[in-house]
N, C-alpha and C positions, 0 to 999 in steps of 0.2 A: 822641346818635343822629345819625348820619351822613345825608346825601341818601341814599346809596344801603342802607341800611340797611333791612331788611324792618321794618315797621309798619303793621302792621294796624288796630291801636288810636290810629294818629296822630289825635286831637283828640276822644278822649274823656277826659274829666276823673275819677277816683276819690278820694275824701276818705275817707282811711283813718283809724280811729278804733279802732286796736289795738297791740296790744304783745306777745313772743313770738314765736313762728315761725309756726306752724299758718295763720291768717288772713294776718298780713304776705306770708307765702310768696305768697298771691293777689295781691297786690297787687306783688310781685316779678317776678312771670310776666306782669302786665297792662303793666309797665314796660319788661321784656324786650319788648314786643310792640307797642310805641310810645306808650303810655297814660301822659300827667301826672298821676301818682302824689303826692297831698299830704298827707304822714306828720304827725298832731297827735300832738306828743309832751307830756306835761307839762312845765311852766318849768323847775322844779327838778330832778325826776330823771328827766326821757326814758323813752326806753325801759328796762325791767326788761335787757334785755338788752345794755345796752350795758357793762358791766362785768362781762360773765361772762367767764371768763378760764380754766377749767378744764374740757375736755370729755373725760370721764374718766381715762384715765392720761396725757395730753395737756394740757400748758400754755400754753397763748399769749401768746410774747413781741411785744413790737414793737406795730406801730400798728394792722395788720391784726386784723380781727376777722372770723371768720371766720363766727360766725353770725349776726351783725349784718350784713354783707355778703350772706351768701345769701339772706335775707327781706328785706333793704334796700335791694339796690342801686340805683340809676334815679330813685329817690325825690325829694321837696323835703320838710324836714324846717321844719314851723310849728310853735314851741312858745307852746301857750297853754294856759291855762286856764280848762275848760269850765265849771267850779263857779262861777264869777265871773259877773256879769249881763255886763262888756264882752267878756269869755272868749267864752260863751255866742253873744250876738251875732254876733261876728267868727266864728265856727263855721261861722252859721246861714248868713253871708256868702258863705263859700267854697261852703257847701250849696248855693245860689241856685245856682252857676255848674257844679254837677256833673253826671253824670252814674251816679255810683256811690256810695253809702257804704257804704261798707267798715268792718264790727266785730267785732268778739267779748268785747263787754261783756256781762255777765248780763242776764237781766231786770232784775232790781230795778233795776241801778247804770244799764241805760239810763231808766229809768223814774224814777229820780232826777235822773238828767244831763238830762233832758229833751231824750234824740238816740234815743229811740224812732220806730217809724215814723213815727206822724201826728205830731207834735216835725215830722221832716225833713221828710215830707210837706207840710203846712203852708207851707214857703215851696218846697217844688220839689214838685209832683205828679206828675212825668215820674220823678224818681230812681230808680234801683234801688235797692233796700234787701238787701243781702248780706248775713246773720252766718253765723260759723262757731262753732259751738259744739264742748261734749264730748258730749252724749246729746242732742240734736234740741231741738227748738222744741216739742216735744207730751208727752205722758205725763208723771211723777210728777216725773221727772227733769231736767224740762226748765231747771230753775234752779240746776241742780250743777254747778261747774263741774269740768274734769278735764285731762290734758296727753295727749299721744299713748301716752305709757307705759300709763297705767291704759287711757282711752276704746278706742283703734285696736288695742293690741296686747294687752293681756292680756284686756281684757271681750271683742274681738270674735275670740275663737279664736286669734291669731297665736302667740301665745309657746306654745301649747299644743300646735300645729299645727304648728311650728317642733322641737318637745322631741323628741328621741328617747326612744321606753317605758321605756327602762331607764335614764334617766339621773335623778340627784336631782336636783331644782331644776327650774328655768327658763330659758330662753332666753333672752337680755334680746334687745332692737332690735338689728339689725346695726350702728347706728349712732347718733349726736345730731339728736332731729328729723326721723327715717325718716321714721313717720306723719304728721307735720306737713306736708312736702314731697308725699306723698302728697295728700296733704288740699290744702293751697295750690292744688295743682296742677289738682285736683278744683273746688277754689270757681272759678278760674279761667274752668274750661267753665262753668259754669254761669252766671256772669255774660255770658259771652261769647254764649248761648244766648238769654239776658232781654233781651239789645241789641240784636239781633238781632231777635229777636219785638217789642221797641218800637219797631224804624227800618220792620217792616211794617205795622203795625198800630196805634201809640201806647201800646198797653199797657204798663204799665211793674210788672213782677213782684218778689214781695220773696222772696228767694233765702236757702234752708235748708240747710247742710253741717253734719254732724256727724262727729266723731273716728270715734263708732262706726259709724253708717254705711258711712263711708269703709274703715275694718275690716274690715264685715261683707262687703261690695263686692269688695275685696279676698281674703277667704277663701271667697266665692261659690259655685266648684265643690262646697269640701269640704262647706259649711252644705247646700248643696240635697242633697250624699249623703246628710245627714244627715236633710232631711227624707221622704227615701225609704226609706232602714233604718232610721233612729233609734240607728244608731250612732255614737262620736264618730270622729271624726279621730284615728290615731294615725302618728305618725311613725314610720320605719326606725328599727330601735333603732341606738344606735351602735356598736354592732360589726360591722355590717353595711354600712350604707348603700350600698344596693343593691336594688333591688325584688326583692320574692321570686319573681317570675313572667320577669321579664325582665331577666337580665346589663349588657344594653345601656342601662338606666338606674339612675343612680347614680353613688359616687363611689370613686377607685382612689386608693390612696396609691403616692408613686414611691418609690424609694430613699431619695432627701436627705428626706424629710419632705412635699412637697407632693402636690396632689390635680389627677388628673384629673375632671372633671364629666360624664358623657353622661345625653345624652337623645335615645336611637333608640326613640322609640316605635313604629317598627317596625324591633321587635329582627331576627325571620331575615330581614329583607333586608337590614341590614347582616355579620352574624353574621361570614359568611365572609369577606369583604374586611377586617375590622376583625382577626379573629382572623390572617390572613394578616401581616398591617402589625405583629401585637403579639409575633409569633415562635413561634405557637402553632397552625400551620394545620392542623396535622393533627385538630382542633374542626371545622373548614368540613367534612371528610369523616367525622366520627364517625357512627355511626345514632341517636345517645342526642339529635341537635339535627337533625334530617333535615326538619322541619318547623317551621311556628310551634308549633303545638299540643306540638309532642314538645320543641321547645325550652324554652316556657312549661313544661311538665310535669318539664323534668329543669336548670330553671334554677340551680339550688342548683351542682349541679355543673358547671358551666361556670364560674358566680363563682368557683369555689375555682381553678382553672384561670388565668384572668386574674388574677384577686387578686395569686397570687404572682408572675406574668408580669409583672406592671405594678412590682410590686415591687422588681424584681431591678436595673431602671436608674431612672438619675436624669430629671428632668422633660425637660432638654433634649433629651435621646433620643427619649424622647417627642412633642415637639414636632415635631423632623423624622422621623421614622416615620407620624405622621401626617397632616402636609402636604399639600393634598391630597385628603384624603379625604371622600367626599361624606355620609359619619353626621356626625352632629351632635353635635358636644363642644366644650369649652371650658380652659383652663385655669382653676381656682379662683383668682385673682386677691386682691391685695390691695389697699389703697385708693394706696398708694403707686406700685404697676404701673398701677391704673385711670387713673392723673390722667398714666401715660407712653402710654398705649397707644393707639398708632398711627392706629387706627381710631375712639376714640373722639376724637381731634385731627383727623381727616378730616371727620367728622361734625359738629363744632361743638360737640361736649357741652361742652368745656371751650375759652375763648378768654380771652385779652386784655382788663385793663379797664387805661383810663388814667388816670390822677388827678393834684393838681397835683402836681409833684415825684418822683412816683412811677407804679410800673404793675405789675399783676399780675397774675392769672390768677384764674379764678373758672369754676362750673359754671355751666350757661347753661339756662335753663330747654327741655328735648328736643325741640319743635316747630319742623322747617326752614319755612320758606315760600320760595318759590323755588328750592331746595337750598341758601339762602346761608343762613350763619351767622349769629348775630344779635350783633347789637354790643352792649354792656354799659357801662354808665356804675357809676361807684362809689356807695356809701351815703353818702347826704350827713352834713355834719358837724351836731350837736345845731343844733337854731336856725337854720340857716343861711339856711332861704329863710321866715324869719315877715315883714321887713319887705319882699321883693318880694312878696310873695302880696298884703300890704295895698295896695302902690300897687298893683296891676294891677287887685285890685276897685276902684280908684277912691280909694281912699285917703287922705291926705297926711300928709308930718311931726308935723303937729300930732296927728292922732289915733295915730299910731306912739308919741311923746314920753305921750300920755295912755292908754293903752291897758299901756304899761313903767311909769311912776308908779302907776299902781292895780293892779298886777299879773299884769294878766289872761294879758302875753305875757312872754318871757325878753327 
């Protein structure tokens, strides 16, 4: 982290006591954000994560890891071992000097590891206590554990919500780690809220994320319609995608294969401008859309109108036809165009990380402070910072040398 690099979090300390994305992602975002981030990984096998190498029809060659990277970066990676009584200690050590701990261990396994509350409580009473789980800290469920697929996106409406009526199957996540990032993102505030209420007041709050929450939070609009009709959610079926009320939202296929995306929630005030720009103006003057109401009423036929209009040229046509234009649309993007796009490199979504030997580019967690970008350190390597963490508690050689022979650290 540079002088002039935006941190908000400069000289708060969080001891991260997870593995996976879901939680790490919090602790990635507190890093981004100027936070001494200290990743306990086990001796022997680190993180679960650090040998996945296959994100679905995508394999990862070379050094770069890319999901270990986006829940990891910023970090100081201490491998010990908590099951061990000097494991333990040295824990409780870094505990003393935090100001977060950071988990997403079960009950039981914290309640074994003895890094349950009162466990950390006990030697730091100010701590925040953060876990992020899959179904919350309360009801039946509360010691199951689960990953964003089951918790976020199937249990809380998304992939259902997500399906078009007519399609067989499911949805899956647009991506690896959708919910998880979500969720990271989500613990994030949260912690940032508890520090906040402690630096006014002393209270120091133990802080609840769930998968599904985060889920439910997420599908919000459609659940509350839900609790007013009792119907579910169903998606545009996909031969359509298009709202049956209004043209102006939904999606248009061009010529070569790709997709226009609109969303003019207020369809007849764009109607005739847009039908103008797509070659088809003589819709702006029909009487069958002469109003919202008459539009909404005879929207079927308008789609069929554009549908094949949108159809007849390729996206780039598209593009500059619509330049411009003050409705709101998008092109449907891939993840290959997202990581060139212009505006998203304006923005800071995506910058520069530099490492020794090497450098390269990473998403950055979407919060500007200042309008400046935030600068980005790499995921540390296994082990890297266990014997600075012990001299800077105080330390020495000797307890480093005794702490490696009983095996408490790598």
């Amino acid at each position: 982290m540079t002088p002039d690099a935006p941190a908000p979090m400069k000289g708060v300390r969080v001891l991260e006591v997870a593995q996976w994305t879901f939680v790490p992602a919090a602790g990635a975002v507190l890093a981004d954000w100027g936070a001494d981030v200290i990743k306990i990984e086990h001796p022997r096998t680190g993180d679960s994560q650090r040998g996945l190498r296959n994100l679905g029809h995508i394999t990862i060659e070379g050094e770069r890891n890319p999901v270990m990277e986006h829940a990891n970066r910023g970090k100081r990676s201490v491998a010990l071992d908590m099951s061990t009584s000097d494991g333990h200690a040295l824990l409780m050590d870094i505990a003393r000097t935090s100001d977060v701990f950071l988990t997403n261990f079960l009950p039981d396994a914290r309640k074994k590891l003895k890094i349950d509350v009162d466990d950390v409580r006990a030697v730091n009473p100010h701590i925040i206590y953060a876990r992020g789980s899959a179904y919350g800290p309360l009801g039946a469920e509360a010691g199951t554990g689960g990953y964003d697929m089951t918790g976020f996106w199937s249990r809380a409406a998304g992939a259902m919500g997500s399906t078009p009526g007519d399609l067989e199957g499911v949805v899956p996540q647009p991506g690896p780690a959708y919910g998880d990032s979500i969720g990271g993102m989500t613990i994030a505030g949260g912690i940032s809220a508890a520090l906040f209420e402690r630096e006014r007041t002393g209270h120091a709050r133990v802080v609840d994320i769930s998968l599904l929450g985060v889920g439910v939070w997420a599908s919000g609009v459609a659940i509350n319609a839900a609790l007013v009709s009792g119907q579910p959610w169903v998606a545009t079926s996909a031969g359509a995608n298009v709202a049956p009320n209004n043209p102006l939202v939904g999606f248009y296929r061009t010529s070569d294969g790709r997709f226009l995306g609109l969303s003019m929630l207020q369809g007849y005030r764009f109607f005739g401008e847009f039908c103008r720009r797509v070659g088809v103006g003589e819709l702006a003057d029909d009487e069958r859309f002469a109003s919202h109401e008459l539009l909404a009423q005879n929207a079927a036929a308008a789609t069929d109108v554009l549908r094949a209009a949108i159809a007849a040229l390729p996206l780039e046509h598209w593009r500059k036809a619509l330049e411009g234009f003050d409705g709101q649309w998008s092109v449907v993007q891939n993840t290959v165009e997202v990581a060139a796009d212009p505006q998203v490199r304006a923005n800071g979504n995506i910058v520069g990380v530099e490492a020794d030997h090497d450098s390269f580019e990473l998403v950055a967690s979407p919060v500007l402070f200042d309008e400046t970008p935030l600068q980005l350190s790499p995921m540390p390597e296994f082990a890297a910072d266990t014997e600075n963490v012990i001299l800077e508690l105080g330390g020495d050689w000797d307890r480093i040398t005794a702490l490696k022979e009983s095996g408490a650290i790598a």
